[in-house]
KOLRO-330866 format. One record per residue (C-alpha): residue in three letters; residue number from 1; x, y, z. Coordinates in nm, 2 decimals, padded with zeros to 4 digits. Each point is the difference from the previous one (the first is absolute). Example, Ala and Ser with C-alpha at 12.3 -4.5 7.8 and 13.67 -1.06 7.14 Angstrom:
+-----+-----+--------+--------+--------+
| res |   n |      x |      y |      z |
+-----+-----+--------+--------+--------+
| Ala |   1 |  01.23 | -00.45 |  00.78 |
| Ser |   2 |  00.14 |  00.34 | -00.07 |
+-----+-----+--------+--------+--------+
% end
This chain:
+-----+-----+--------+--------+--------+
| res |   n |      x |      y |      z |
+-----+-----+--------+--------+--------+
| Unk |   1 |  01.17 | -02.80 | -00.57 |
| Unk |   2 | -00.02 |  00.26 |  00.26 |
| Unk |   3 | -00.35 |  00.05 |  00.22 |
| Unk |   4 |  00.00 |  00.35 |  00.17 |
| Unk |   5 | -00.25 |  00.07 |  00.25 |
| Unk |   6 | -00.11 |  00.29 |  00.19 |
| Unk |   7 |  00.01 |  00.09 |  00.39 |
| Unk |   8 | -00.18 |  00.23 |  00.14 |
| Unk |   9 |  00.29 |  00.27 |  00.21 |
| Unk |  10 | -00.29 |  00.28 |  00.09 |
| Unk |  11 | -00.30 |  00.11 | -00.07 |
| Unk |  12 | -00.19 |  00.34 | -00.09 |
| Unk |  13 | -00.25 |  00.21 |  00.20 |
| Unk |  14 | -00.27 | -00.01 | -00.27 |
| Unk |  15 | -00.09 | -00.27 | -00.22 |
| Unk |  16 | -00.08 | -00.04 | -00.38 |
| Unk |  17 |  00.32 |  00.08 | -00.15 |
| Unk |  18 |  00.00 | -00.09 | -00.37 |
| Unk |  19 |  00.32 |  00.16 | -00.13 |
| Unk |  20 |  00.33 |  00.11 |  00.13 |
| Unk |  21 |  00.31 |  00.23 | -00.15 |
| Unk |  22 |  00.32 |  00.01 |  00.11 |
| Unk |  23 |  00.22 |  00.34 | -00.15 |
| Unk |  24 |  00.27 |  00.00 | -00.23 |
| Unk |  25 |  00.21 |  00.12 |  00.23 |
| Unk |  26 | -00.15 | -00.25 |  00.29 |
| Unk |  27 | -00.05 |  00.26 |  00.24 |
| Unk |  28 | -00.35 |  00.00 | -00.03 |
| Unk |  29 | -00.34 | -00.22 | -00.04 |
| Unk |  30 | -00.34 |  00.05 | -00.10 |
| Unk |  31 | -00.25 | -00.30 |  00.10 |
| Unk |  32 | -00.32 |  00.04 | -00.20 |
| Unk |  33 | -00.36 | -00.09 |  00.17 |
| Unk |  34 | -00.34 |  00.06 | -00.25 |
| Unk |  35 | -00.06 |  00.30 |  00.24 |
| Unk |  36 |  00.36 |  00.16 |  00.00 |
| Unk |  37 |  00.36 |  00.00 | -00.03 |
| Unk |  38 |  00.23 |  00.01 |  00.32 |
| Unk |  39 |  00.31 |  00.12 | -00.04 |
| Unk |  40 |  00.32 | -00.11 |  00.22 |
| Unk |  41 |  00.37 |  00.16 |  00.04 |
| Unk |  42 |  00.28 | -00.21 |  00.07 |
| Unk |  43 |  00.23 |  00.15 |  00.21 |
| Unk |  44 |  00.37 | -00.06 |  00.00 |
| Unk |  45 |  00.13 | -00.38 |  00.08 |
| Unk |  46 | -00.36 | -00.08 |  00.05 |
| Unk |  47 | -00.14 | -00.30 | -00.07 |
| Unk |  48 | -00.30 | -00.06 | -00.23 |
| Unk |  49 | -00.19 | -00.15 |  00.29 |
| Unk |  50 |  00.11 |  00.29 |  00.20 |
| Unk |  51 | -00.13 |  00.25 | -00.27 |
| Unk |  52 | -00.33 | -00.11 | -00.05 |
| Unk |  53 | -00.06 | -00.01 |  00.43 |
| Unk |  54 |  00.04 |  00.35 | -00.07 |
| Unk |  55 | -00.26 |  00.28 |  00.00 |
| Unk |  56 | -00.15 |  00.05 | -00.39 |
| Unk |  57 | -00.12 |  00.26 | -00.16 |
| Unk |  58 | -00.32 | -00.02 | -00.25 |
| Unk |  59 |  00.09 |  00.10 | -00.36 |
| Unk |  60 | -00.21 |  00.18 | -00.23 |
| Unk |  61 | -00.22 | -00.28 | -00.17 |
| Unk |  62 | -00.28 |  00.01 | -00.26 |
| Unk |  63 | -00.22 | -00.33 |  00.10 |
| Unk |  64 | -00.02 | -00.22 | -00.31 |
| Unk |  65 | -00.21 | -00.32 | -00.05 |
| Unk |  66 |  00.23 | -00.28 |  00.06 |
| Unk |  67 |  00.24 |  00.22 |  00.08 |
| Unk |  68 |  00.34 | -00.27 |  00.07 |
| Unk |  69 |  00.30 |  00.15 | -00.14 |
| Unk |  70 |  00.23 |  00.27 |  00.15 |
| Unk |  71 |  00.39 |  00.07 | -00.11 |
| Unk |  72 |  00.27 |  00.28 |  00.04 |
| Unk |  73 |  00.04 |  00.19 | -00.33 |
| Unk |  74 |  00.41 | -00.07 | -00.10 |
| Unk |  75 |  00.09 |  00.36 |  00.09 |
| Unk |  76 | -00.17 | -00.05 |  00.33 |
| Unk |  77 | -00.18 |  00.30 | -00.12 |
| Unk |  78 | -00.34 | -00.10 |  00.10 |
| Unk |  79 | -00.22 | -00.36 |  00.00 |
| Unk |  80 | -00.23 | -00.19 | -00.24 |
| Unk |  81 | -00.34 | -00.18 |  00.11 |
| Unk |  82 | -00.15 | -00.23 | -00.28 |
| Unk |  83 | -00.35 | -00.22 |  00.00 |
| Unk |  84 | -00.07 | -00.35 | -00.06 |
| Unk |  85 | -00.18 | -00.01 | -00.35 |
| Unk |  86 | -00.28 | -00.28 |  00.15 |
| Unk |  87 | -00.32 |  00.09 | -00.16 |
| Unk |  88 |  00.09 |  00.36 | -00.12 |
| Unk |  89 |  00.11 |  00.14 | -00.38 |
| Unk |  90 |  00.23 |  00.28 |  00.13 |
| Unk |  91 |  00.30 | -00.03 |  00.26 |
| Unk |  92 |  00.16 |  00.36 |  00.13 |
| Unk |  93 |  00.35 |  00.04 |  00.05 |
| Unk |  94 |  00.01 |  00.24 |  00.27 |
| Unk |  95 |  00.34 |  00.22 |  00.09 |
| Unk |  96 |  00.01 |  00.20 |  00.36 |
| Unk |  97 |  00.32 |  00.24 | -00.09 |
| Unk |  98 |  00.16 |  00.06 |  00.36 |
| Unk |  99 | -00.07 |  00.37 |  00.15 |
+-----+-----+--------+--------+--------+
% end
């Protein structure tokens, strides 16, 4: 069998990051805090680790409890955000359509 394991290559300027996106396209990335989502642009023949040294730009984001999923819709249209059930009867799908 094959063990992966995971090195760390960089490192973000805030902390708490619970979810990340990459675009369909890979040209772009959203990491996903509970406070926000930070949004990256990958510029041509950049790396990833390049990208995300970048400058980001906050997204429009509607806190949620437990608020730890984020993905690109397939049309690259806009972005989901979804909750952790935990305790709670309900979970929101949320869509942000791009402007």
């Amino acid at each position: 069998s094959v063990v992966n394991s995971a090195k760390q290559v960089g490192q973000l300027t805030y902390s708490g990051a619970v979810a990340a996106a990459l675009s369909p396209d890979g040209k772009e990335a959203i990491v996903k805090t509970y406070a926000g989502l930070q949004h990256y642009v990958r510029r041509d023949n950049e790396s990833f680790l390049q990208m995300f040294q970048n400058p980001f730009k906050p997204l429009p984001y509607r806190t949620e409890v437990q608020g730890e999923a984020v993905t690109f819709a397939i049309s690259n249209g806009g972005y989901f955000t979804l909750s952790e059930k935990g305790i709670f009867n309900d979970l929101n799908l949320y869509y942000y359509k791009r402007k």
